[in-house]
C-alpha positions as CSV (number, residue, x, y, z in Angstrom):
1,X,5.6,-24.0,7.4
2,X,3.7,-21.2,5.8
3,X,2.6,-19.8,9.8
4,X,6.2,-19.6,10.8
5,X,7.3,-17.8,7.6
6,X,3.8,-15.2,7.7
7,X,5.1,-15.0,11.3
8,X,8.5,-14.0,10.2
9,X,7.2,-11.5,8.0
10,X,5.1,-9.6,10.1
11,X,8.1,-9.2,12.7
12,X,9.6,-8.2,9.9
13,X,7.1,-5.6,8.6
14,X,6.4,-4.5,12.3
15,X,10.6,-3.7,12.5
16,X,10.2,-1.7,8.8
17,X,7.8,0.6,9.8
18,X,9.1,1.7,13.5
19,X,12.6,2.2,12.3
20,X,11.4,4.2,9.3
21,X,8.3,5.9,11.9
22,X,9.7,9.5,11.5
23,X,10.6,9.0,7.3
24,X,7.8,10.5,5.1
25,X,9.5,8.8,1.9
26,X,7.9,8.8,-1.5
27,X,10.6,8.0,-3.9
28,X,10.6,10.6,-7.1
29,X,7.1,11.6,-6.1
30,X,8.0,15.3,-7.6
31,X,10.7,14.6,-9.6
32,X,11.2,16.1,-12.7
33,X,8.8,18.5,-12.7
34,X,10.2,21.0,-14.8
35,X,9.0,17.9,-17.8
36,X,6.3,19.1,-19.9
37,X,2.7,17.7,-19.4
38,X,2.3,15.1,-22.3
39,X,5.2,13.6,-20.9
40,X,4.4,13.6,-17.3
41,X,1.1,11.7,-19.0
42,X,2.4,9.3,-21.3
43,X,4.4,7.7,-18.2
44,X,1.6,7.5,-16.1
45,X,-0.6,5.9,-18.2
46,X,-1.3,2.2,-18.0
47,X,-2.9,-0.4,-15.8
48,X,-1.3,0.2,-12.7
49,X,-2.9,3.8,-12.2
50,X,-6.2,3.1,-13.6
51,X,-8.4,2.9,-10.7
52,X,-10.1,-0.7,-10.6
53,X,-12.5,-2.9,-8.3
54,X,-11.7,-6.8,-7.7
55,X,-14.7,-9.3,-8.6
56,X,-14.6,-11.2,-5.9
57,X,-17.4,-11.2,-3.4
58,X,-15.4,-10.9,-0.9
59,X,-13.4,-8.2,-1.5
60,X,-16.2,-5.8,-2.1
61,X,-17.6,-7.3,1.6
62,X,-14.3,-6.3,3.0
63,X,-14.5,-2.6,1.4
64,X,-18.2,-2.2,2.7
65,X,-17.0,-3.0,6.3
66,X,-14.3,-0.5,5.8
67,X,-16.5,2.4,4.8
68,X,-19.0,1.7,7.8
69,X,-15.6,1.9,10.1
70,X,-14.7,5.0,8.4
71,X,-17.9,6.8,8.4
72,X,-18.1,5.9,12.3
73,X,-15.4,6.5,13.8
74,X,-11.5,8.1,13.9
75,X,-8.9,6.6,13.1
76,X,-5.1,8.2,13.2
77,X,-3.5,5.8,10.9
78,X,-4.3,4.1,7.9
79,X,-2.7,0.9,7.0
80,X,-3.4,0.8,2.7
81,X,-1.4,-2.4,0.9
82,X,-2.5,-6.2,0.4
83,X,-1.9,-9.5,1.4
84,X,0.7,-8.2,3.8
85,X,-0.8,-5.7,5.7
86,X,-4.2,-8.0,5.5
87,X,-2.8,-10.3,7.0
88,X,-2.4,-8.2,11.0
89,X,-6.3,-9.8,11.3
90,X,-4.5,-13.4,11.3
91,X,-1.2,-14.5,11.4
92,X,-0.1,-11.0,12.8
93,X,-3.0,-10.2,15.1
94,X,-1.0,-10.0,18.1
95,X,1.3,-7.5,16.6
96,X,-1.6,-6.1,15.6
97,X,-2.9,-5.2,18.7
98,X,-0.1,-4.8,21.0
99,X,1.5,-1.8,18.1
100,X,-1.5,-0.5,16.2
101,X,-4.5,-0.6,18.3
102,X,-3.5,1.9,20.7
103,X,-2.1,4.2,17.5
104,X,-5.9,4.2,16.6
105,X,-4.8,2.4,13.0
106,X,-7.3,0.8,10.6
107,X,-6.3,-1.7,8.4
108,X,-7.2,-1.4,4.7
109,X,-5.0,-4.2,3.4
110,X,-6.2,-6.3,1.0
111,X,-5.0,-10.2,0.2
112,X,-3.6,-10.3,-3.8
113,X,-4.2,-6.5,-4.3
114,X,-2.5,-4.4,-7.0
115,X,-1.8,-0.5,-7.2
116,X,-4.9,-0.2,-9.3
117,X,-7.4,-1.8,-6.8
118,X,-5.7,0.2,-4.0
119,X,-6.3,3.3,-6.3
120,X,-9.9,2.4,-6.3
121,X,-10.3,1.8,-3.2
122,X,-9.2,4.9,-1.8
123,X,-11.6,6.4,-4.4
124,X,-14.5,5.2,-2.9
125,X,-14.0,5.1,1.1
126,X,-15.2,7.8,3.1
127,X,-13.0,11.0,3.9
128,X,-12.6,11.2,7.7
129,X,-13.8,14.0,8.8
130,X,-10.7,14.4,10.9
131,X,-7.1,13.7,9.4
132,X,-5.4,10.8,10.1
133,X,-1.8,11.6,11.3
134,X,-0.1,8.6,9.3
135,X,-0.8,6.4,6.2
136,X,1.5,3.6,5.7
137,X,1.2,2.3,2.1
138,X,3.1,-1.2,1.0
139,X,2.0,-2.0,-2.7
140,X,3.2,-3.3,-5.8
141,X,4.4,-6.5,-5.4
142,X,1.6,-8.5,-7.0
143,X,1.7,-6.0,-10.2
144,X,5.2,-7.8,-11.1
145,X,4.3,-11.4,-9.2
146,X,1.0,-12.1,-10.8
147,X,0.3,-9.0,-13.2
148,X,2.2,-7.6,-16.1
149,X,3.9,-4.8,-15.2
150,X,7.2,-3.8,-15.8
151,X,8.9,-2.2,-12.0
152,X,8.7,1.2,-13.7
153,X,4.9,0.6,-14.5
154,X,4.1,-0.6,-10.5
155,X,6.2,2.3,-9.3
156,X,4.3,4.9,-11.0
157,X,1.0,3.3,-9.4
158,X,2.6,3.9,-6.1
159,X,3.3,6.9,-6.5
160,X,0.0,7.9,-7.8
161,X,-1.3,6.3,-4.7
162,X,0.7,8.6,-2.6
163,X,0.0,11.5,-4.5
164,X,-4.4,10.3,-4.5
165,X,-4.1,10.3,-0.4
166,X,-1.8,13.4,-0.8
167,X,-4.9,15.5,-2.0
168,X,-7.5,14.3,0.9
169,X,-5.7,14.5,2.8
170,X,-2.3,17.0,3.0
171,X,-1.7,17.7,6.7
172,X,-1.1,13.9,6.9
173,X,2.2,11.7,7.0
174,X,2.7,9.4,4.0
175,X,5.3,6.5,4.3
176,X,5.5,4.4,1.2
177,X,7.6,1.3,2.3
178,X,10.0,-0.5,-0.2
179,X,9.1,-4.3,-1.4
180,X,10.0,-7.0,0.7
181,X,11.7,-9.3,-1.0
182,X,9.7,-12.6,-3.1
183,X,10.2,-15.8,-3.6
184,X,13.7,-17.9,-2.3
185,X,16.0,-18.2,-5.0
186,X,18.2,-15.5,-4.9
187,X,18.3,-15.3,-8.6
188,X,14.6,-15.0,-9.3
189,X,13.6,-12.7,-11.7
190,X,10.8,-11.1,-9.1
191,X,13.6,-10.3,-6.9
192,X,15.4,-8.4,-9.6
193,X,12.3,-6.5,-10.3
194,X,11.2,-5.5,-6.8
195,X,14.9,-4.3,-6.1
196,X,14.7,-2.2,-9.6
197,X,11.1,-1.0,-8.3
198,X,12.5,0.2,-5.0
199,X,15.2,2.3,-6.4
């Protein structure tokens, strides 16, 4: 059932980030830098790194409760993504609290999010006054699945994202994990696209 697969990803989410713990990756965050500005802006333009806020009641309820937490207390990681890293408070809560509870981590994943509402999220927490050691961002996925971007577009969105909590805050350890993979059939188009976005 839907449980036993969540379940399954979670283990396999929880296995992702500890064998990758000591990798600050953020794929072709500075490349090409020697390209001249209106370039560098004509590829980042777009959807996917236009900050934007979700409708939904809910989702701004969930971002209030996460700027009280932040404007409390400490917290030495930061869990950014969506549906994935939302879901620790349910079908992964064990993992939850047995790995990232005692690693002081506070989860800001958000169920259906897309680079954009991540973007604009980060825009409007609280900066801790101290600096988290770790942020663990895992993004994108719903920009190809249920949005309109091309892999290229939800990539730059990423990387934007990296480069947003890069400027708040630099002493700290970024790790932007790869897509897991979507949907069954091996020969689904969403599985071609997260591969191409994770190269």
């Amino acid at each position: 059932g839907n449980a036993s697969i969540n379940v399954q990803i979670m283990k396999a989410y929880i296995t992702y980030i500890f064998l990758s713990c000591s990798l600050i990756f953020i794929p072709g965050l500075f490349a090409n830098e020697d390209r001249d500005d209106s370039q560098k802006s004509n590829e980042v333009s777009g959807p996917s790194v236009t900050p934007q806020p979700r409708l939904e009641e809910w989702w701004f309820t969930r971002h209030a409760e996460n700027i009280g937490k932040m404007s409390k207390g400490e917290f030495d990681l930061l869990m950014l993504g969506d549906s994935i890293t939302h879901n620790f408070e349910s079908v992964g809560l064990k993992v939850w609290e047995k790995y990232f509870e005692p690693r002081k981590a506070i989860n800001l994943g958000f169920g259906g999010d897309r680079t954009n509402h991540l973007l604009w999220r980060i825009e409007h927490l609280p900066v801790l006054k101290k600096a988290p050691k770790g942020a663990v961002v895992l993004i994108g996925t719903n920009n190809i699945c249920w949005g309109s971007d091309k892999p290229r577009q939800a990539a730059d969105g990423v990387k934007e994202i990296a480069k947003k909590l890069n400027t708040i805050y630099p002493q700290t350890e970024i790790l932007v994990l790869g897509l897991l993979p979507r949907r069954r059939e091996l020969t689904h188009p969403h599985r071609k696209q997260i591969i191409e976005l994770n190269s």
